[in-house]
N, C-alpha and C positions, 0 to 999 in steps of 0.2 A: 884025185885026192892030192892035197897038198904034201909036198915032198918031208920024210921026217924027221926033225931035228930032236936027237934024244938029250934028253933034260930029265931031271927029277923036279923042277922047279914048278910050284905050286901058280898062278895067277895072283896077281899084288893086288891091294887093295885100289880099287880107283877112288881117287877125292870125289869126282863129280857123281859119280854112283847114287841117285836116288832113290832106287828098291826098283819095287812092282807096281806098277800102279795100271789105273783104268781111263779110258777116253768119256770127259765129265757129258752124263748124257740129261734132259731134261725128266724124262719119266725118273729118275730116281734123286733130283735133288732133293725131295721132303724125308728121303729114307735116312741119305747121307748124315743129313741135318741133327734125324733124329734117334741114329742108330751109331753113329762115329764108324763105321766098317774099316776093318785094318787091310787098307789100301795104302799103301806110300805116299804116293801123288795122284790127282789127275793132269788132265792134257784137256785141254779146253779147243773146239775148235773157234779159231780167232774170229771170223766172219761174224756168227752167232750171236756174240756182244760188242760189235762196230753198232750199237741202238743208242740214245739219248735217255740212259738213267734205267729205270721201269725195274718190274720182277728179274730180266734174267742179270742185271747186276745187284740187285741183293742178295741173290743168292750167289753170286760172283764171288761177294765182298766177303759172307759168312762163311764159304770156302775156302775160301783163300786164310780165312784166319788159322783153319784147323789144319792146313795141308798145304804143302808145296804145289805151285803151279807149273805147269808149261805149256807155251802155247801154238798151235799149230796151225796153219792157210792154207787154202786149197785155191785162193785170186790172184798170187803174188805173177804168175805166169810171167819167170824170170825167164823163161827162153824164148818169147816172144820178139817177133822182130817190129811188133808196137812200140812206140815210147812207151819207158815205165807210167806207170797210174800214179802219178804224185799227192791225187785226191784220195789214192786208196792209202798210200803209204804216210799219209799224218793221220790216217784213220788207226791204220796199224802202230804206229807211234805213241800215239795218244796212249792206248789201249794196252802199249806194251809198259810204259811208264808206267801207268796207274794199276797192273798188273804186279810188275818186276819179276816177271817169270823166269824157272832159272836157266831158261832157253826158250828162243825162237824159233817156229822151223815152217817149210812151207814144202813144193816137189820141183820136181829138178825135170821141166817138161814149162808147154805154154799151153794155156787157156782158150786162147783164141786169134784171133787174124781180121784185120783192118776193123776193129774198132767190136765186132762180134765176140761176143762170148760164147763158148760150146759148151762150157758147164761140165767138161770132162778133162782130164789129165792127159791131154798128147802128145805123146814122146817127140825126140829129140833126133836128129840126124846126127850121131858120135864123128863130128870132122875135129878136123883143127879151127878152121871158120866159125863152125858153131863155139867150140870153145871159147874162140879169142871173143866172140858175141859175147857169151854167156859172162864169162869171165870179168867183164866191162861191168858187164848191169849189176855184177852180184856186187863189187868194191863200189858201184853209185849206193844201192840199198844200203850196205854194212855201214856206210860211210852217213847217211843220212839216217839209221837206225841206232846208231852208236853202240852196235853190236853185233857178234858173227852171226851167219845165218847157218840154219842147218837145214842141208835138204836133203831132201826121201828118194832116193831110188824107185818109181814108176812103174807098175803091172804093163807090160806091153803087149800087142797085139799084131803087131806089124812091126818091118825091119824097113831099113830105108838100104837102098844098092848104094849109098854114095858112101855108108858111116866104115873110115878107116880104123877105128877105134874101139877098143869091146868098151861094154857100159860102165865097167869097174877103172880101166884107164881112163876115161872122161871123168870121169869120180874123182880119180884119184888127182889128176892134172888140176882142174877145179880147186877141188882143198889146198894143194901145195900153192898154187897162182895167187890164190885169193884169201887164204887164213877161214873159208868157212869150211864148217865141221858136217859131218854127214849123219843120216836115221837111215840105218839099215833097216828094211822091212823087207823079213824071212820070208810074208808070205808071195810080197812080189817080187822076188827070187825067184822062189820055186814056179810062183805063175809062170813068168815068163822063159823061166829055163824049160817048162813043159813044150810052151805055146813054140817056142823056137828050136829045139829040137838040142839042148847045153846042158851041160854037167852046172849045176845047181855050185858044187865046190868048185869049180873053177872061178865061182864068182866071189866065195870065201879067201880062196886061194890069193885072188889077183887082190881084195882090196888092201887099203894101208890103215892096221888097227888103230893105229892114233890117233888118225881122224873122227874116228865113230864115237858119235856123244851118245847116241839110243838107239836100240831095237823099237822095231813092231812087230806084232802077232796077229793075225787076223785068218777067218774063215775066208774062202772061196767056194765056187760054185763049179762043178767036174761035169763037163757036157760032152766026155768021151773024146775027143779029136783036139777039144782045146779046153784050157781053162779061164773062168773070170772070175775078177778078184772083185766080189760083191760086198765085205765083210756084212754076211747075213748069217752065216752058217760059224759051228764051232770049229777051231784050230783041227785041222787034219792032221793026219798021225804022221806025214810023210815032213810036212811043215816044222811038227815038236820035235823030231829027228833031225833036221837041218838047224833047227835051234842048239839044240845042245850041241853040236858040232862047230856052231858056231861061237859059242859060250866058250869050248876047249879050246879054241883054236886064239879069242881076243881076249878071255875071263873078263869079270862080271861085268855087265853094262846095263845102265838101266832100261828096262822095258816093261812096255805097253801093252796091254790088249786093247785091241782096238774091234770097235760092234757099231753097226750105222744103220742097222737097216733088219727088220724082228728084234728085236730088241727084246732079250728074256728078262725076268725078275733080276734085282741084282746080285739077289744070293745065290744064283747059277752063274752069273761073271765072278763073282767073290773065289767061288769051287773049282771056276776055269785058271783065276791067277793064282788060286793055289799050285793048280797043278802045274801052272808055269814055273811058281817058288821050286816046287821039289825037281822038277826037269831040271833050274839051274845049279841046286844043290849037287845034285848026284853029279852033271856032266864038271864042274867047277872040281869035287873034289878027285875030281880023276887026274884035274891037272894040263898045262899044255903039253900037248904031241904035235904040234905042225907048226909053231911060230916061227915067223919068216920075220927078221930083223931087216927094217927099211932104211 
């Protein structure tokens, strides 16, 4: 647990605070459309509408009229020791332009290796090397995107023997080095603090609030010895409990649920970000108890 700083001091309002929102998914754009559901925002995944025009930008467009956007990658594979994709990144430019979403974000991991794509999220060696890497490519992007980047903390499966640095120190060095802003996602937290054998709040503990533009909420898959982070399944109860711990510890930030894969009706995500609204009510008015001033 993080160590306790007694306060009566309630959590401020943040400016950038968007609400609750959901990950814009195809089977429900006709609902959205024609149902308006009280959703904050969605989160678009970025890839999805790098296309030339067609259906999924008009429903892009008519979206976007009614609701805040933000948008998120899963190609940018910033810690790759490839040259950056420059053909991807005026794709993403283009696309962030004609969006103006009110954030960018992608993960904090690479894609693939000499020129291969793996089509999966694979971690990072936490050096100082990798940093000073990382660190480079992410001030080339910001610099040619004309705006911060925000990256996601990674569900992991494996540790590397070389990484002298826990993942929230890389995090943390990252933001401070480079001005990009971080998406805490609760559930690959708890994934990987399963998968590796770590106090889940230690990782609350070490990061630096300021940084953090967004939460994510997502299902996982419990295969007894380890876990994977499929988002198919609903928010576990251990996940909602590191949320509101997390809620007390930075107060309000905006978050996501996030579904990719079974995909229920929407008025079962609708019920699920409910219950995420009331999770951050109750832990919010409790207040901080562990803020660690950086």
């Amino acid at each position: 647990m993080c160590p306790d700083v007694p306060t009566s001091a309630q959590p401020q309002p943040n400016p950038s605070m968007l609400g609750f929102g959901l990950g814009l998914r195809t089977p429900h754009f006709e609902q959205i459309l024609s149902d308006s559901p009280e959703v904050d925002f969605f989160e678009i995944v970025s890839e999805n509408f790098m296309v030339a025009g067609g259906k999924p930008h008009y429903y892009l467009n008519a979206i976007g009229e009614r609701y805040p956007l933000v948008m998120h990658g899963v190609s940018l594979s910033i810690g790759s020791v490839d040259p950056l994709n420059w053909e991807y990144l005026q794709q993403l430019r283009y696309l962030s332009n004609k969006v103006q979403p009110a954030w960018l974000s992608d993960h904090l991991c690479f894609t693939g290796i000499a020129g291969v794509n793996s089509h999966d999220l694979l971690p990072l060696p936490y050096t100082e090397e990798a940093l000073t890497h990382v660190a480079n490519r992410v001030r080339q992007v910001q610099d040619y995107l004309q705006r911060p980047l925000v990256l996601e903390n990674v569900s992991t499966y494996l540790e590397y023997r070389d990484s002298s640095l826990r993942e929230w120190e890389f995090l943390n060095h990252l933001a401070n080095d480079t001005g990009c802003e971080i998406l805490l996602d609760i559930n690959n937290i708890y994934v990987s603090a399963r998968n590796h054998g770590f106090d889940p709040e230690d990782f609350l503990c070490g990061i630096e609030p300021h940084h953090i533009r967004q939460i994510h909420l997502a299902g996982h898959t419990d295969n007894g010895d380890h876990l994977i982070d499929t988002h198919d399944q609903p928010i576990a109860a251990a996940v909602f409990s590191l949320y509101a711990s997390a809620l007390r510890r930075f107060g309000p930030i905006s978050t996501l649920l996030e579904r990719d894969d079974n995909i229920p009706p929407l008025s079962e995500l609708i019920a699920e970000l409910n219950s995420i609204r009331l999770i951050a009510k109750q832990s919010l008015s409790q207040g901080r108890t562990h803020v660690v001033t950086f």
